[in-house]
N, C-alpha and C positions, 0 to 999 in steps of 0.2 A: 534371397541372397543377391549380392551387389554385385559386380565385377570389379577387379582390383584391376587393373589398367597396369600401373607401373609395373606391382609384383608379375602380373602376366606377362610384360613386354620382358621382363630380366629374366623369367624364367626359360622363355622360350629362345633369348638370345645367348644364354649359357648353353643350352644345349644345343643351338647349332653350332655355337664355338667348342664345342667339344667333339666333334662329329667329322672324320678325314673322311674324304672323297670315296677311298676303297673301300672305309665303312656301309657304303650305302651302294656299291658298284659304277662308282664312276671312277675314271679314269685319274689322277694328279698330274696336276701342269705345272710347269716348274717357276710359273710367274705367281705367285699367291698373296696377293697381298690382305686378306682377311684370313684371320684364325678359323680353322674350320671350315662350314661350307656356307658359302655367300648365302644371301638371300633369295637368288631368284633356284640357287640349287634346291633349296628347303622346298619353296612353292611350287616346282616341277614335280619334287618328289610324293608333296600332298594335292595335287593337283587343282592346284588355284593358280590365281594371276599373281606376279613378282607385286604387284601396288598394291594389294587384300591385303599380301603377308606384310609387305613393309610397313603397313599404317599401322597395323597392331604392334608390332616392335617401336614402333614411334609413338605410341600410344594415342593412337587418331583412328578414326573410321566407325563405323559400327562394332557392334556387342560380337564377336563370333558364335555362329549355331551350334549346336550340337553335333551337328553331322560334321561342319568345320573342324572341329576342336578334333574329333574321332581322325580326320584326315591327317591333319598335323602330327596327334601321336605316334599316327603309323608313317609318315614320314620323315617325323624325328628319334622313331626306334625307339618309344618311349618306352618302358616296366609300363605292369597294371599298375603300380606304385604310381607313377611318376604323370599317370595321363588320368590316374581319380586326381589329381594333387591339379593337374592340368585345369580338370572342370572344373574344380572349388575357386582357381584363381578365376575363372572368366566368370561366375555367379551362378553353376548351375550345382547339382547335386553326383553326388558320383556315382556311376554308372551300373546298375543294377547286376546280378549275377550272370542272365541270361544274355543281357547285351554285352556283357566284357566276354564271352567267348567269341566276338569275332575283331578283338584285337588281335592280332598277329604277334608275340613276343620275341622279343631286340634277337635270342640267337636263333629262332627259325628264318626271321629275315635276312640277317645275316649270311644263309646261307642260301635264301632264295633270289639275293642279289649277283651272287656267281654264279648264276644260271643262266649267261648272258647267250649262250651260244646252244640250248636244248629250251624244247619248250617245259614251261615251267607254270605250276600257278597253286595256291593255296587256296581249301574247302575246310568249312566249320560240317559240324556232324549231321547238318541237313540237308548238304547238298549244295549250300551259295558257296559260291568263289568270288572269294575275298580281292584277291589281284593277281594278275596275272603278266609275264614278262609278254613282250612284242613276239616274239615268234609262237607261243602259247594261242594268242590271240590270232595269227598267222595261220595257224592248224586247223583251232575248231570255233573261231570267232570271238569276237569280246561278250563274257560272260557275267560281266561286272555290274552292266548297266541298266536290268532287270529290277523291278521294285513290285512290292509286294509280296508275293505266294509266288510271283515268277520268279522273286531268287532263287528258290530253290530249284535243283534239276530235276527230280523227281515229279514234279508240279507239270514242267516245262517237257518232261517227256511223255507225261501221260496226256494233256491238255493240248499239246503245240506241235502237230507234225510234223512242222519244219525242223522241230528241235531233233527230228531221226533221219535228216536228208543225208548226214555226212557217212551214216553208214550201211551196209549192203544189206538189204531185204529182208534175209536170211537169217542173217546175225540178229535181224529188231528182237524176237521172241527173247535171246537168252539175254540180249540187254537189257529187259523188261523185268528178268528175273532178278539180274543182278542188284540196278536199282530200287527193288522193291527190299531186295535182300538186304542191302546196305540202312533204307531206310526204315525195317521192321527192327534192325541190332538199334541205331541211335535212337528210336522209340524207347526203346527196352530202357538203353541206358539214360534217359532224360525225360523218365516218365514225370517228371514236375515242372517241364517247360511246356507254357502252352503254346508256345508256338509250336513243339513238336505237333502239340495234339489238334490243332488247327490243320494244319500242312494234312495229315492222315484225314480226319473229319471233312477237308476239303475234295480229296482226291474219292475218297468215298462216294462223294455225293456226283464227281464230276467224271468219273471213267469207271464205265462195268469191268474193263481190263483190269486196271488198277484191285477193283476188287476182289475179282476172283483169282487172284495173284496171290493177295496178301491172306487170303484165306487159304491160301497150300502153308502157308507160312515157309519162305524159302530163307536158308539160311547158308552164308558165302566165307566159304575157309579163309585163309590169308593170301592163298597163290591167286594172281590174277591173271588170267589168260591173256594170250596178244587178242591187241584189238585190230580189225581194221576198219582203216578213215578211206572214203571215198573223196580224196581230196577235189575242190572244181578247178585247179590252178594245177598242181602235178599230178595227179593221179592216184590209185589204188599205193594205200601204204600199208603195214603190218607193225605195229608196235607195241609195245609192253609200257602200260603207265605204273612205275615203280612209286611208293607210298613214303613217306617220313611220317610218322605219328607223332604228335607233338600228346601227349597223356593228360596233361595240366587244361590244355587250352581244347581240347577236343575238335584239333582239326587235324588236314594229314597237309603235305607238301607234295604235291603228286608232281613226278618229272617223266614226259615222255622220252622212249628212247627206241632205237631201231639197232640191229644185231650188225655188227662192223663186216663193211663189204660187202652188202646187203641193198639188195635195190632200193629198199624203203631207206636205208643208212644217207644214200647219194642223194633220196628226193628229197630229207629232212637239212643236207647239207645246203641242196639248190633252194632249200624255202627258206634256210639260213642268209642267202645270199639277197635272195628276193625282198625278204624283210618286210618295210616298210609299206612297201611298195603294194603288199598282200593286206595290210590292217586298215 
């Protein structure tokens, strides 16, 4: 398959002229002189350089990757429609059944872009987090930029001890359960994805813990306990990470929250303030 160049450049400049500001959670300024959202908002939001995105819309530069094109859709809020329809314009094939669950779909994002002020971040059924807002990443670190069998948390918590620093001692056992608990249901449900069955076959091989866990076979209702983060910047927090299930796409929206007036409530406000300054 070739790459259609023009088609690709018109498709992808339709949909950022279709796309306001508030759309995607940014702010509207009252000078706009392009329909929609400029260029270099598009390339913030898929995280590339304003000059990558512009040569493609100009129909110059290189072929865009895979990984590329997967960036874009999730920047431009694309349907699974709209982001297979995406890879056939640049020359590739459309995106297998396994790998379109961690597209993100236009109304889950939608709502994970007003999440500007709690942390926030979205996970597919095996544990990778897909993206996450700046204060999310403020909390428990950036989770995004793991490759391999480390995307997954599950992986990263039986394999990585650093991946248990944030939390107290004590708590490690029942979050060991929980985890396993979480990743024995998405087994269940995606017993045809080998990547399920790789992640499990790996952990097997790589933690006794891990195993004699999943041989209790533990299994996790829908209430989720508070947690606590042993934050290194404010301190001991207490919070409840509340779930959005998306059913279709088999990921959830998890958003941390802390009980109003609430010591934990004031240090999530001060890591609100802190911001950037903590990522």
């Amino acid at each position: 398959m070739r790459v259609d160049r023009a088609e690709l450049a018109n498709f992808l400049r339709t949909r950022r002229q279709a796309l306001r500001p508030e759309d995607v959670g940014l702010p509207r300024t009252r000078r706009r002189r392009t329909a929609g959202l400029r260029r270099e908002e598009v390339a913030a939001l898929s995280s590339m350089s304003t000059d990558y995105y512009s040569r493609i819309e100009q129909q110059r530069g290189p072929r865009p990757s895979e990984q590329m094109l997967a960036s874009l859709a999730r920047g431009l809020r694309l349907t699974l429609d709209e982001r297979d329809h995406l890879f056939r314009l640049a020359g590739y094939a459309a995106p297998g059944r396994v790998s379109r669950a961690d597209h993100i779909n236009p109304g889950m994002m939608r709502i994970f872009d007003r999440m500007g002020d709690t942390p926030a971040q979205v996970m597919n059924q095996l544990g990778e987090t897909l993206i996450q807002n700046r204060l999310a990443v403020a909390l428990i670190g950036d989770q995004t930029g793991h490759t391999g069998l480390a995307r997954a948390l599950p992986y990263r918590w039986f394999t990585d001890p650093d991946s248990r620093r944030l939390f107290p001692e004590e708590d490690r056992a029942g979050h060991s359960r929980t985890v396993v608990a979480q990743l024995r249901a998405a087994h269940a449900r995606e017993s045809r994805d080998p990547r399920a069955e790789a992640l499990v076959e790996a952990l097997h091989e790589a933690s006794p813990e891990f195993t004699a866990i999943w041989g209790e076979h533990p299994v996790q209702g829908p209430y989720c306990a508070p947690k606590r983060i042993e934050h290194p910047q404010v301190g001991a927090l207490e919070l409840h990470g509340q779930g959005l299930l998306d059913p279709d796409q088999s990921q959830t929206l998890v958003v941390f929250t802390a009980a109003p007036g609430s010591e934990s409530y004031e240090k999530l406000q001060f890591l609100s303030v802190l911001g950037d300054q903590l990522v």
